[in-house]
N, CA, C and O of each residue as an XYZ file, in Angstrom:
860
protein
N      -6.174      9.067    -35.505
C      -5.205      8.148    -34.893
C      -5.945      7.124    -34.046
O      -6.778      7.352    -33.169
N      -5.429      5.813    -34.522
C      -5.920      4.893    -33.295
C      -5.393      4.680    -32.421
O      -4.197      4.942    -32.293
N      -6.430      3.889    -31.127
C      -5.761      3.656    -29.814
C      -4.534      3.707    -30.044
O      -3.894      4.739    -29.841
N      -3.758      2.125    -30.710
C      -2.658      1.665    -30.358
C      -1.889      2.296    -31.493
O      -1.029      1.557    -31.973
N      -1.993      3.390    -31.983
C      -1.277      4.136    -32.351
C      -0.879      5.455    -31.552
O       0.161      6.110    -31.620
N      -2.005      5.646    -30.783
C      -1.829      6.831    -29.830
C      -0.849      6.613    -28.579
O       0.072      7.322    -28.173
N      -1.442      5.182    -28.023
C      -0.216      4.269    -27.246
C       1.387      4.575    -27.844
O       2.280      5.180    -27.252
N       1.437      3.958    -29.196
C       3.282      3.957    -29.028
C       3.740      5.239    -29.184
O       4.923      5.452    -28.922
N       2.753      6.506    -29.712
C       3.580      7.845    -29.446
C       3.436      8.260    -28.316
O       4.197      9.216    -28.164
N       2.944      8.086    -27.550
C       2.538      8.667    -26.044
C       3.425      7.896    -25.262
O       3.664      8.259    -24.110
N       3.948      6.878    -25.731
C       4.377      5.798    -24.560
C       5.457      6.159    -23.479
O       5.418      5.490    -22.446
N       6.450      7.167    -23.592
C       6.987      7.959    -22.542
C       6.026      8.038    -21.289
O       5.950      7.385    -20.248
N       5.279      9.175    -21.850
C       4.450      9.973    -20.883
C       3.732      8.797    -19.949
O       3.641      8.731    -18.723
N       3.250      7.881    -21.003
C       2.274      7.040    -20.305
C       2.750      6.235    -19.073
O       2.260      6.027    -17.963
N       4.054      5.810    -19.779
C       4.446      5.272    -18.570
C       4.914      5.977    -17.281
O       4.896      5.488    -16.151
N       5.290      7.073    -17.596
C       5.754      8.379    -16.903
C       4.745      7.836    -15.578
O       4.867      7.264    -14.495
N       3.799      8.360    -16.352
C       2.703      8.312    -15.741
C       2.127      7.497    -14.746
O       1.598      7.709    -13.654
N       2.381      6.502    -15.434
C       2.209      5.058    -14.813
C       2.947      4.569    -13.330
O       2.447      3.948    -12.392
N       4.044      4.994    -13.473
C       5.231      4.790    -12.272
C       4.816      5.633    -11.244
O       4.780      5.345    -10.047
N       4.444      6.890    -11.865
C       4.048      7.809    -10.372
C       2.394      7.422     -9.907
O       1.834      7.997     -8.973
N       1.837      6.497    -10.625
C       0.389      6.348    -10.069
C       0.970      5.331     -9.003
O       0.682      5.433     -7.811
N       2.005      4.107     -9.618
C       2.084      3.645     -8.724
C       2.499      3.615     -7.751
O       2.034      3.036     -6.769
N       3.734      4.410     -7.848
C       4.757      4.881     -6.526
C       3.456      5.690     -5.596
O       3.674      5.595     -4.388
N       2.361      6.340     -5.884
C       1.751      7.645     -5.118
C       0.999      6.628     -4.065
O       0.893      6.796     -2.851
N       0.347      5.172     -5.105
C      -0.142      4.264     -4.435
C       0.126      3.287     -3.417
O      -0.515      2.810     -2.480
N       1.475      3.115     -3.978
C       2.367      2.198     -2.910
C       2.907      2.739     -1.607
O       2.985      2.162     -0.523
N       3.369      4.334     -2.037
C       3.813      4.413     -0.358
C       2.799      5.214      0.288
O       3.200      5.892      1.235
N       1.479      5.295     -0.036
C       0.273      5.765      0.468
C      -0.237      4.511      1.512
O      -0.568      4.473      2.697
N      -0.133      3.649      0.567
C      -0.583      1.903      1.358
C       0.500      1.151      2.370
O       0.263      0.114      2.990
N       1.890      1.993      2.403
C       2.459      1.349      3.030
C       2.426      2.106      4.959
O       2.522      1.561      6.059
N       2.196      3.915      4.406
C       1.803      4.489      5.474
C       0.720      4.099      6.034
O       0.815      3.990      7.256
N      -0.732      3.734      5.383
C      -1.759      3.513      5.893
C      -1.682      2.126      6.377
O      -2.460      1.993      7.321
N      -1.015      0.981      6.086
C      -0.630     -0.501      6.779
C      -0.193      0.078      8.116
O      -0.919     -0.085      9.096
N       0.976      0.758      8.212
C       1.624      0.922      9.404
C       0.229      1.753     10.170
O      -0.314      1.438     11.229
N       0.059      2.309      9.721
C      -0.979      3.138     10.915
C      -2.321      2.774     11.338
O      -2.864      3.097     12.395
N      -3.112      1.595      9.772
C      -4.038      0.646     10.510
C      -4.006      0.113     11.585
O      -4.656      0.286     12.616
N      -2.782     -0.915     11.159
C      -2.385     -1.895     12.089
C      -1.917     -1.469     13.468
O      -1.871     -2.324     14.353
N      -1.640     -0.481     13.668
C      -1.525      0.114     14.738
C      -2.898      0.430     15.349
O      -3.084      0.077     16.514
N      -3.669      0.925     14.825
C      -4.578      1.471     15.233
C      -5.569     -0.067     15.786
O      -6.241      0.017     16.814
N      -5.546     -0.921     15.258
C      -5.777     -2.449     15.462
C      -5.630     -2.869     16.601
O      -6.521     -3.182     17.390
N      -3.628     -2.928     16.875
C      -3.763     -3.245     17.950
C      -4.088     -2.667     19.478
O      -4.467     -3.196     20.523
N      -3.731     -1.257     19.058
C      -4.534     -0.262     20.150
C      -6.026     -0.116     20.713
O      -6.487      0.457     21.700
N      -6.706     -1.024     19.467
C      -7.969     -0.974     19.897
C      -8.873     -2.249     20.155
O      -9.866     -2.176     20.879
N      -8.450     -3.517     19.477
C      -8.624     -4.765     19.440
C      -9.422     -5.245     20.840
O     -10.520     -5.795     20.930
N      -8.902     -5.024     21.429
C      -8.946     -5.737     23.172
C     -10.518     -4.850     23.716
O     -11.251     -5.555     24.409
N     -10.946     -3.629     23.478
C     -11.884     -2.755     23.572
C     -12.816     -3.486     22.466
O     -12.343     -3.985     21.445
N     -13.958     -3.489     22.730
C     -15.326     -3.407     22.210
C     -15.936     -2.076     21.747
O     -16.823     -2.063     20.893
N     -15.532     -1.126     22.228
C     -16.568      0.686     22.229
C     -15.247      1.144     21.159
O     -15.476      1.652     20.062
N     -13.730      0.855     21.712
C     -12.421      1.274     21.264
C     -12.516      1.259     19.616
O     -12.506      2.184     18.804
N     -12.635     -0.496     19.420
C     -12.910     -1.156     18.113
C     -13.603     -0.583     17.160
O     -13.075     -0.108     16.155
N     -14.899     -0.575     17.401
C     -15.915      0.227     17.136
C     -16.111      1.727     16.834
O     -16.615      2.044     15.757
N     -15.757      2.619     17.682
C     -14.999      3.593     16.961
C     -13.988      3.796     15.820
O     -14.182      4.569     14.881
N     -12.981      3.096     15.968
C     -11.774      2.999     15.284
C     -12.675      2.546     13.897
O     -12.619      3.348     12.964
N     -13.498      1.318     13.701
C     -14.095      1.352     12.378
C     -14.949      2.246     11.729
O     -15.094      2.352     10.511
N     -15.576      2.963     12.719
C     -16.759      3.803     12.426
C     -15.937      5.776     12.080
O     -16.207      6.642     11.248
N     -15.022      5.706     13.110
C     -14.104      6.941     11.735
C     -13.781      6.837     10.872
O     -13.931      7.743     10.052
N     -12.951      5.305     10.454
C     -12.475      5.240      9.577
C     -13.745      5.304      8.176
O     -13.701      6.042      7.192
N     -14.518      4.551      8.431
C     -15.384      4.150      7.685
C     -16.386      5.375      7.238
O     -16.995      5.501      6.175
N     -16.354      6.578      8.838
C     -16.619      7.818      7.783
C     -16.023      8.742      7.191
O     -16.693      9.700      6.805
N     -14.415      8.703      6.927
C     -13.599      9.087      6.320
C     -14.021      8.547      4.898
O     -13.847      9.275      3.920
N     -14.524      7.403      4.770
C     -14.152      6.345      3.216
C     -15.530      7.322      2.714
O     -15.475      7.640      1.527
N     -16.638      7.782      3.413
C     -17.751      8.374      2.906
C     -17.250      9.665      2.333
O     -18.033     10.363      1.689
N     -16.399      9.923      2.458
C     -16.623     11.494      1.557
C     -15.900     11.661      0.486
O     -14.943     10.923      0.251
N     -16.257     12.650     -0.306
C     -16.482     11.999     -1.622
C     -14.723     12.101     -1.868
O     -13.853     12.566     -1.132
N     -14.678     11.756     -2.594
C     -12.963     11.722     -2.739
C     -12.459     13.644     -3.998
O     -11.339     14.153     -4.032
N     -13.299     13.996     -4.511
C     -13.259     15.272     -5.316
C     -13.388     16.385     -3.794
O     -12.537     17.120     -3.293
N     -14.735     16.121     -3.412
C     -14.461     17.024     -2.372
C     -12.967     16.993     -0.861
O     -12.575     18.070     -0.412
N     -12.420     15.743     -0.369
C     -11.459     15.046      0.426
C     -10.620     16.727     -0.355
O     -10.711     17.794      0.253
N      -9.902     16.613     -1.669
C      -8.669     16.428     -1.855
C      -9.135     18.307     -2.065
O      -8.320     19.223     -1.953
N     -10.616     18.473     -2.380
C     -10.934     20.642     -2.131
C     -10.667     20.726     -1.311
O      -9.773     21.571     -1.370
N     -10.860     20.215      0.341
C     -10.803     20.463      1.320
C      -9.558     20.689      1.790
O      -9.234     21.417      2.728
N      -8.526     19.688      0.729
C      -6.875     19.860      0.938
C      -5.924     20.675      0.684
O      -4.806     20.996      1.086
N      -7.072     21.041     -0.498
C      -5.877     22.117     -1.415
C      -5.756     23.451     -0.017
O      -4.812     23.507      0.771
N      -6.935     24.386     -0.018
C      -6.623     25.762      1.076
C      -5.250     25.073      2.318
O      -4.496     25.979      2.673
N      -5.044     24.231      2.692
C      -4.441     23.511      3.957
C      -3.269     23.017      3.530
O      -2.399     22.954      4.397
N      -2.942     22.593      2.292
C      -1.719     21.896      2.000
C      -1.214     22.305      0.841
O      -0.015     22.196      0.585
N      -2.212     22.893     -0.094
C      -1.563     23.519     -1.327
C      -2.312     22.255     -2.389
O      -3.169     21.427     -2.081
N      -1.593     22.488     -3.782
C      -1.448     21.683     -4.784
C      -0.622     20.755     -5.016
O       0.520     21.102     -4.717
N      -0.716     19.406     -5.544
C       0.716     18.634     -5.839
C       0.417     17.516     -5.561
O      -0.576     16.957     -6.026
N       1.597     16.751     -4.379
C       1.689     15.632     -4.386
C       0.786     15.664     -2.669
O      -0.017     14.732     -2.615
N       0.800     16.386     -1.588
C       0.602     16.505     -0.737
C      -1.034     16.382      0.006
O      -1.165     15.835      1.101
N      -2.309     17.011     -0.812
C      -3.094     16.543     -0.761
C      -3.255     15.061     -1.675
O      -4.393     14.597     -1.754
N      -2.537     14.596     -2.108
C      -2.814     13.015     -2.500
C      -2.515     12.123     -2.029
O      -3.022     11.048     -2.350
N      -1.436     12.243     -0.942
C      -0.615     11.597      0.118
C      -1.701     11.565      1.411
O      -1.915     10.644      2.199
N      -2.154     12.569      1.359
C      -3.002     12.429      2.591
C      -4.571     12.086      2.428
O      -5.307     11.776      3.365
N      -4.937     12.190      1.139
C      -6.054     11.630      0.978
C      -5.965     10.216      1.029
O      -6.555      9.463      1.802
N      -5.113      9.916      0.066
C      -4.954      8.542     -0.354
C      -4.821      7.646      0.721
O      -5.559      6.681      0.921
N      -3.730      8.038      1.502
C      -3.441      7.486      3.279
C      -4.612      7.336      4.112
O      -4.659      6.382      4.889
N      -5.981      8.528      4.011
C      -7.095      8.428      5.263
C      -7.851      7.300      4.258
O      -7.901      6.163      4.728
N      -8.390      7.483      3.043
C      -9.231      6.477      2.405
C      -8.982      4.803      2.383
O      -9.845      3.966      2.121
N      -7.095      4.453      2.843
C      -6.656      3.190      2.890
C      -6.900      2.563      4.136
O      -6.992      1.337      4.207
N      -7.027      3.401      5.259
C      -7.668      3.030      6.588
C      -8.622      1.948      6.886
O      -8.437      0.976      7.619
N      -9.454      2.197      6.347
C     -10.588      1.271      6.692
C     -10.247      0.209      6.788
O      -9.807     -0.232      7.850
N     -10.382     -0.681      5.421
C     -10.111     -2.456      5.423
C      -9.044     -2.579      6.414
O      -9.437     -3.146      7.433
N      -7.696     -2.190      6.437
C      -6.890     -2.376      7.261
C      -7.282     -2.399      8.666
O      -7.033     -3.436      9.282
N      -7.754     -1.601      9.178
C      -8.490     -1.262     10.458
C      -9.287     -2.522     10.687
O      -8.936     -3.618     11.124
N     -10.363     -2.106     10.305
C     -10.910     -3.278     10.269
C     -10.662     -4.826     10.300
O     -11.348     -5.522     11.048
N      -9.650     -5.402      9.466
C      -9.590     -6.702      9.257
C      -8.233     -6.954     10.414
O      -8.119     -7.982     11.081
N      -7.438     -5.983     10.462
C      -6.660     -5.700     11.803
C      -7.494     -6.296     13.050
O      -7.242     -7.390     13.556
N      -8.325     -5.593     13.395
C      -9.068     -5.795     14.419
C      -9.732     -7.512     14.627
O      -9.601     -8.260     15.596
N     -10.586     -7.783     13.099
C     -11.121     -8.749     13.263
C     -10.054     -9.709     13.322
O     -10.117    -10.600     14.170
N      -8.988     -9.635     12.455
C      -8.050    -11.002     13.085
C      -7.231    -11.321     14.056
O      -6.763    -12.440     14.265
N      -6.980    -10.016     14.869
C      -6.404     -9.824     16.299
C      -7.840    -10.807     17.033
O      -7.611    -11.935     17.470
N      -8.655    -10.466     17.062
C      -9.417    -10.909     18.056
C     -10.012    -12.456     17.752
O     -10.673    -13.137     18.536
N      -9.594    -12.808     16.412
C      -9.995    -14.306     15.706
C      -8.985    -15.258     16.232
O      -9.111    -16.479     16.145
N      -7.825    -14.560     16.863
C      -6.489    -15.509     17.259
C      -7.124    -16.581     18.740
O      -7.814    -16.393     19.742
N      -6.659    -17.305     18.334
C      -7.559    -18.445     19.583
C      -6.866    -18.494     20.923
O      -5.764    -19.036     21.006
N      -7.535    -17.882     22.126
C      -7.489    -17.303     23.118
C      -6.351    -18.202     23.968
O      -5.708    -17.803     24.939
N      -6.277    -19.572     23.312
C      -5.900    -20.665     23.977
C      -4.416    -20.699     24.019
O      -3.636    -20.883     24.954
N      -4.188    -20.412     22.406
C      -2.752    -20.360     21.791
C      -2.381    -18.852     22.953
O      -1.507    -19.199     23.747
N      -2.754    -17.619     23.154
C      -2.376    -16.684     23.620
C      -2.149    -17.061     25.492
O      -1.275    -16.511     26.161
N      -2.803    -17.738     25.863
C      -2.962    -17.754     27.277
C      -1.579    -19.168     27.434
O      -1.103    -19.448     28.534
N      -1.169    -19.840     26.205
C      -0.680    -20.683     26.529
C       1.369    -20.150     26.706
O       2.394    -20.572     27.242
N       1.020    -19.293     26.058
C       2.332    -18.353     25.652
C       2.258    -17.056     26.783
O       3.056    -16.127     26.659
N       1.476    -17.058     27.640
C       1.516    -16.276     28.640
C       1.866    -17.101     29.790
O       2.016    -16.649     30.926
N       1.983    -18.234     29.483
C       2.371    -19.299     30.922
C       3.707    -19.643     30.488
O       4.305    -19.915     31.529
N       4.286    -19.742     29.772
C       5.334    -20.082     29.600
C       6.584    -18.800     29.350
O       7.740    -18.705     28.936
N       5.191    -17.702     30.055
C       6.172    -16.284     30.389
C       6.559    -15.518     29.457
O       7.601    -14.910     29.701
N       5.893    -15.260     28.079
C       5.786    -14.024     27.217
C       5.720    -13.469     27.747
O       5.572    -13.848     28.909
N       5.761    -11.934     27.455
C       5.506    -10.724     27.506
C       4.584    -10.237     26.466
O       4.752    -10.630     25.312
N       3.469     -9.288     26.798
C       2.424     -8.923     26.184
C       2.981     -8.483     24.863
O       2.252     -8.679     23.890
N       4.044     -7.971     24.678
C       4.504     -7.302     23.058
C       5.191     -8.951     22.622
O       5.036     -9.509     21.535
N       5.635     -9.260     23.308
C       6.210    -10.487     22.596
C       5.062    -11.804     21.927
O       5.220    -12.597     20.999
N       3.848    -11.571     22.923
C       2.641    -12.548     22.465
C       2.479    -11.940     21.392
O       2.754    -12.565     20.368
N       2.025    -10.653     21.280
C       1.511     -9.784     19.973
C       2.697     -9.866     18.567
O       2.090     -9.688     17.511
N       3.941    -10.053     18.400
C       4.820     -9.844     17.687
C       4.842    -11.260     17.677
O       4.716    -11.651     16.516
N       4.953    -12.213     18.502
C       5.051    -13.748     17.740
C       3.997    -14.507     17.399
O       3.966    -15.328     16.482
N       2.623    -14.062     18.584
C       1.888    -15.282     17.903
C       0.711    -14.325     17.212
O       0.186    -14.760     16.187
N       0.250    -12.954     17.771
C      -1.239    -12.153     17.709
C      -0.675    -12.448     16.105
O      -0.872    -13.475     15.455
N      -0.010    -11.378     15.731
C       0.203    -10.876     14.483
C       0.558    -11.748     13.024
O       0.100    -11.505     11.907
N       1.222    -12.497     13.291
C       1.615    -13.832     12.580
C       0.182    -14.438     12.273
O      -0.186    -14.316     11.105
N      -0.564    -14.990     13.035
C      -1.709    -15.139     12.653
C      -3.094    -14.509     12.254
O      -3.919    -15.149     11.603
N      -3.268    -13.429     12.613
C      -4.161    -12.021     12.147
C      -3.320    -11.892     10.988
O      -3.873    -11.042     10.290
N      -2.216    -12.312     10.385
C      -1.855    -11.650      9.064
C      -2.638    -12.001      7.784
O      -2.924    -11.139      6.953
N      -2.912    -13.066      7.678
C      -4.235    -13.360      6.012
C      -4.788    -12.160      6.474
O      -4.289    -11.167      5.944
N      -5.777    -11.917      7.405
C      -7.046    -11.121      7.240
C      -6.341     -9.657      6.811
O      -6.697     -8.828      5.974
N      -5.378     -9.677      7.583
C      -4.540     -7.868      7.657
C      -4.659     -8.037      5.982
O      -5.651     -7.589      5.408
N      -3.498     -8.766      5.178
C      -3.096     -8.831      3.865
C      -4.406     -8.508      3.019
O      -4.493     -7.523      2.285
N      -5.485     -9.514      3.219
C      -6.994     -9.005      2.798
C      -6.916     -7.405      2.609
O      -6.626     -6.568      1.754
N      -7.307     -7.494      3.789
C      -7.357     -5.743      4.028
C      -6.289     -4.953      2.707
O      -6.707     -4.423      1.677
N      -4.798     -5.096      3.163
C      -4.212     -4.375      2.290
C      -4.627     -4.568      1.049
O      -4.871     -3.564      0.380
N      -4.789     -5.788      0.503
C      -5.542     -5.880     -0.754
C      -6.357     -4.993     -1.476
O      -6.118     -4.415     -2.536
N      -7.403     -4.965     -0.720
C      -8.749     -3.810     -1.130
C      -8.543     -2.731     -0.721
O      -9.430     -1.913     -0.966
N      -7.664     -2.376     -0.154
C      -7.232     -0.603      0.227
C      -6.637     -0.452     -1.152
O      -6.948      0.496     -1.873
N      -5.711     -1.463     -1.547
C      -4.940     -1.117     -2.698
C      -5.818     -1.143     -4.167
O      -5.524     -0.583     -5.222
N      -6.743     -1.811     -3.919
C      -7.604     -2.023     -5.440
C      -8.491     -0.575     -5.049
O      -8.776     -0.009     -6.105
N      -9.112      0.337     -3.601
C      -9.435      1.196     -3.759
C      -9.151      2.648     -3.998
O      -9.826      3.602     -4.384
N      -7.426      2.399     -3.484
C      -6.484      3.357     -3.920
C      -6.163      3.529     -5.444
O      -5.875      4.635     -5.901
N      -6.216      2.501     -6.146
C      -5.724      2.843     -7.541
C      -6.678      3.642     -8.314
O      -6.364      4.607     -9.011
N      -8.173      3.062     -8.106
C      -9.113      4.326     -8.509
C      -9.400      5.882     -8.182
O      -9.596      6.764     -9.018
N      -9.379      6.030     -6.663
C      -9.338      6.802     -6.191
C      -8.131      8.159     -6.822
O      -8.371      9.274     -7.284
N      -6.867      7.458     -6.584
C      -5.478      7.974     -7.193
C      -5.798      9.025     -8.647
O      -5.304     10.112     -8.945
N      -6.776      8.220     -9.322
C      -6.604      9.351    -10.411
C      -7.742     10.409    -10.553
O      -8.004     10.947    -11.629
N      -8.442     10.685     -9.305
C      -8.687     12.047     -9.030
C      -7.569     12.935     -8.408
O      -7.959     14.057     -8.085
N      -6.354     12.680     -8.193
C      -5.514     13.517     -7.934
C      -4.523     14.587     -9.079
O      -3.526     15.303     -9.178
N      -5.683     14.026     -9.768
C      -4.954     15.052    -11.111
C      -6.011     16.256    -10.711
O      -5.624     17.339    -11.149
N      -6.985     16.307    -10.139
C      -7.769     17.743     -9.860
C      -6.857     18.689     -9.282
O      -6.994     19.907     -9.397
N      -5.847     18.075     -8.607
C      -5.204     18.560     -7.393
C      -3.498     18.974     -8.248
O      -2.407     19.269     -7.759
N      -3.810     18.866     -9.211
C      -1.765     18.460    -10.134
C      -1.531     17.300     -9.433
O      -0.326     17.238     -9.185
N      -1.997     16.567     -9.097
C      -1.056     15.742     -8.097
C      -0.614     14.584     -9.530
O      -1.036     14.464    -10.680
N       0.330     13.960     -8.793
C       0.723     12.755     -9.980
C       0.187     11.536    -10.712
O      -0.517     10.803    -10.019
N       0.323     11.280    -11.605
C      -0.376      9.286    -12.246
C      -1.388     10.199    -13.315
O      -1.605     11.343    -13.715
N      -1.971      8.286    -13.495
C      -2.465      8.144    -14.492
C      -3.465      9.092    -14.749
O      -3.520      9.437    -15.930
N      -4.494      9.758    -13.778
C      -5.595     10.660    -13.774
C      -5.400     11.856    -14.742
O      -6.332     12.291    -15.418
N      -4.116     12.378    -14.778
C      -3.395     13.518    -15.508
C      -3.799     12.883    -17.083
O      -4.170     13.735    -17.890
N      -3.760     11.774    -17.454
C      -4.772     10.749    -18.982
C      -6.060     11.614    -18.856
O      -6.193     12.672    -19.471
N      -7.104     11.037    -17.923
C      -8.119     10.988    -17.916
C      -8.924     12.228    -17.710
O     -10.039     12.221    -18.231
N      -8.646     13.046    -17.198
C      -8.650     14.658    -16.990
C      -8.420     15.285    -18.283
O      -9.434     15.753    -18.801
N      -6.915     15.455    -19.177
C      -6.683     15.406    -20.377
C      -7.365     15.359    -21.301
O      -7.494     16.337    -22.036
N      -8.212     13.797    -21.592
C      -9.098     13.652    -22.024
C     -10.450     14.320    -22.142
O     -10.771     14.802    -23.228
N     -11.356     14.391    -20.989
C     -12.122     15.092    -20.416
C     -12.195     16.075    -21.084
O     -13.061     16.274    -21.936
N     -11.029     17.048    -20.697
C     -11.204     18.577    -21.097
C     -11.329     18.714    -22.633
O     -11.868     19.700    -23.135
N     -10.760     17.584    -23.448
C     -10.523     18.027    -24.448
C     -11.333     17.141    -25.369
O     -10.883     16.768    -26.452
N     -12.756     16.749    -24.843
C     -13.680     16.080    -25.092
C     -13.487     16.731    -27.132
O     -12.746     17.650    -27.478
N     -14.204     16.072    -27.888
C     -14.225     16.246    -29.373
C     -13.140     16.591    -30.352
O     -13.132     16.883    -31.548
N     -12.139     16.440    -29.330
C     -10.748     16.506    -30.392
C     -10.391     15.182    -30.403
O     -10.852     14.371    -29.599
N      -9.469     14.867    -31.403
C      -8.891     13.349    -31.969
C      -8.495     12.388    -31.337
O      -8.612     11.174    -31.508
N      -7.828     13.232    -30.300
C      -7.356     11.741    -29.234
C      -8.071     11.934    -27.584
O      -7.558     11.509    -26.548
N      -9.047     12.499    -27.667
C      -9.387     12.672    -26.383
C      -9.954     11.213    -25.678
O      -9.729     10.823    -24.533
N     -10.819     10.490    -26.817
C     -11.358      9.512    -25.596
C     -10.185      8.266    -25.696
O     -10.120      7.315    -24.917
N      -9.492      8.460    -26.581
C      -7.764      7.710    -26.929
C      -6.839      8.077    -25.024
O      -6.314      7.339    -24.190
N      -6.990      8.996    -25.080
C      -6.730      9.924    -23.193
C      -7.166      9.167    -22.115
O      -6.555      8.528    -21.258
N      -8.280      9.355    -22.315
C      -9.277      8.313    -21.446
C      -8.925      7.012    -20.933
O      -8.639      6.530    -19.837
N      -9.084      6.509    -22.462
C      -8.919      4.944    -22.145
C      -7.639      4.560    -22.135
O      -7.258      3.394    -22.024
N      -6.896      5.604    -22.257
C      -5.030      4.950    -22.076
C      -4.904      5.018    -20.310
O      -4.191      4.269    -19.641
N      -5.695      6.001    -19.830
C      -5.223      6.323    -18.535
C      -6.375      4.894    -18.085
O      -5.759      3.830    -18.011
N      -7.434      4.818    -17.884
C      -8.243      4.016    -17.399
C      -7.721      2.473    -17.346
O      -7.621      1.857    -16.285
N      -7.343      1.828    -18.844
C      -6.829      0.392    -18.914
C      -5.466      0.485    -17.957
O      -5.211     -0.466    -17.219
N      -4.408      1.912    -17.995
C      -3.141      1.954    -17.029
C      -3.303      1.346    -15.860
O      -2.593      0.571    -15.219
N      -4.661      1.962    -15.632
C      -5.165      2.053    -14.137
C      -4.995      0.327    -13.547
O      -4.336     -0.255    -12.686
N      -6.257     -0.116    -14.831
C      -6.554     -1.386    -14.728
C      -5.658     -2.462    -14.557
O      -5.695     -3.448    -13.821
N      -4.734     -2.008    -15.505
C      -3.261     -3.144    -15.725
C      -2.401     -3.125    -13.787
O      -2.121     -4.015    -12.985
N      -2.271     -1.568    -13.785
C      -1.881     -1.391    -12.509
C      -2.289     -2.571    -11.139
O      -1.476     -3.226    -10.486
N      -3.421     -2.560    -11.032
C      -4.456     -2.949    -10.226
C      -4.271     -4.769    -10.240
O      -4.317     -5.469     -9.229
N      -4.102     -5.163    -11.357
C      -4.088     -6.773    -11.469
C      -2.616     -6.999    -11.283
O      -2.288     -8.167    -11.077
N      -1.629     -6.049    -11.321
C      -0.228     -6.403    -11.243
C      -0.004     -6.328     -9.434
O       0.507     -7.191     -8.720
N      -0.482     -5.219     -9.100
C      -0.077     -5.279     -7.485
C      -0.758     -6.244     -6.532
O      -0.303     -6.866     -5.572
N      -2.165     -6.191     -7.142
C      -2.734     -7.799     -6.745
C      -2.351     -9.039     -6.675
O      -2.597     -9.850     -5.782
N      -1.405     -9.255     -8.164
C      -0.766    -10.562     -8.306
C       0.734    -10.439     -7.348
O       1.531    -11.374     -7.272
N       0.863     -9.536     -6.880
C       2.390     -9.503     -6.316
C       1.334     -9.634     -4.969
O       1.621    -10.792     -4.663
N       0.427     -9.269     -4.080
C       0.165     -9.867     -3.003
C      -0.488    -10.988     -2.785
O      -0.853    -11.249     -1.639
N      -0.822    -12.072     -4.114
C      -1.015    -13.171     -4.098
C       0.451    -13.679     -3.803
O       0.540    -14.680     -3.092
N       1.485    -13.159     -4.223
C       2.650    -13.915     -4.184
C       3.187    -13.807     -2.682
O       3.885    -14.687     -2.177
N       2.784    -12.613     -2.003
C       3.209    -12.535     -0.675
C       2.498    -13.264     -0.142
O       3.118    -14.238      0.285
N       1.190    -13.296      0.112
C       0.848    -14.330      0.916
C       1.031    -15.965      0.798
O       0.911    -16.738      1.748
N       1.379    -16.373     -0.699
C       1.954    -17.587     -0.288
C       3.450    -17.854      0.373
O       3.939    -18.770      1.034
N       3.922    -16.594     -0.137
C       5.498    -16.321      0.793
C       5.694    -16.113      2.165
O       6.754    -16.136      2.790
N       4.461    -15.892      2.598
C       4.392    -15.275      4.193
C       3.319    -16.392      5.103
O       3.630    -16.901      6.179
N       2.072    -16.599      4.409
C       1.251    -17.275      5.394
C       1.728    -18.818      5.188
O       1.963    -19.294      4.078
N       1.825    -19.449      6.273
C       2.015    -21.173      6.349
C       0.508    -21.428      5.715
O      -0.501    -20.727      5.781
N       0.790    -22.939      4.956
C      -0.284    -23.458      4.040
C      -1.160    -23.735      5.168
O      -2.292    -23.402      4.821
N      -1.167    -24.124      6.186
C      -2.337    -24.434      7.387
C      -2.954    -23.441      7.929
O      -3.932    -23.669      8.641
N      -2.556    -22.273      7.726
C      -3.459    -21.112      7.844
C      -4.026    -20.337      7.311
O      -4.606    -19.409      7.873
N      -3.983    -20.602      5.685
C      -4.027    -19.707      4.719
C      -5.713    -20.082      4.490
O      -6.281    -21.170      4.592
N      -6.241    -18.770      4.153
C      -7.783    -18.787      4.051
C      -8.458    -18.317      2.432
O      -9.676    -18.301      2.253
């Protein structure tokens, strides 16, 4: 059987498949946005704060992602649960990071000028910090999300859901007929995945950033 013959009988599953790589990905990236960015502005204003905050995150992104999700199973079990929480610590970084750097890229001038005219510190941060730190944040989400989609299909070690459950498949069943057909259905999924959620945050940021700030 060829590829695209293996494609239209599989095509249930595949897509099956497909929806839960992305759903596992999307609300993995939407927890880890909220909790970067938090972690951003909690630490932004600190130099040692900052610095830390990148340097956990960043040794979280070091380990290996097979071992992350062994370490999960004894603690959380099998399923969807170590993939939720892997997926969530590994999206940290860029966010963190580019959080930070564009909180502190906001021009001191615009902030001090909105403190005279009697903001309030959450109100500077919610109208002007954040609004403008947003390209770099979006960046960030970007590459959390192009590193989540790879990552994601080691969660088939774990049962967990998506495309990896292809590629694993495959694997095991190395020298039978459709195995590297397995492979590359789950891998291109991956791929297709990856250029589609990309092109939808090209579309947000022209929907969100004003053309005079966009980088």
């Amino acid at each position: 059987m060829n590829f695209w013959d293996f494609v239209r009988s599989t095509h249930e599953q595949l897509l099956t498949d497909a929806y839960q790589h992305a759903s596992a990905v999307f609300q993995c990236m939407v927890v880890a946005t909220v909790l970067g960015v938090l972690i951003g502005v909690a630490t932004y204003r600190s130099e040692w704060a900052g610095n830390l905050a990148t340097l956990t995150t960043s040794t979280i992104l070091t380990i290996p992602s097979l071992a992350m999700i062994g370490l999960l199973i004894p603690v959380v079990g099998l399923g969807v649960a170590p993939t939720v929480i892997a997926l969530t610590l590994y999206g940290l970084l860029p966010i963190v990071r580019n959080s930070i750097v564009g909180l502190r890229g906001v021009d001191p001038t615009l902030v001090d000028a909105a403190k005279g005219i009697g903001m309030s510190r959450v109100a500077r941060l919610l109208r002007i910090e954040l609004p403008l730190a947003w390209p770099p944040i979006l960046t960030g989400i970007r590459v959390s999300t192009q590193m989540l989609m790879g990552i994601a299909a080691i969660a088939a070690y774990a049962s967990g859901p998506g495309l990896g459950n292809e590629i694993f498949r495959g694997i095991a069943s190395l020298g039978s007929a459709n195995a590297l057909n397995q492979v590359l259905a789950g891998t291109l999924g991956i791929i297709v995945l990856a250029l589609l959620f990309d092109a939808a945050y090209v579309l947000i940021g022209r929907l969100t950033i004003p053309r005079g700030i966009r980088v």
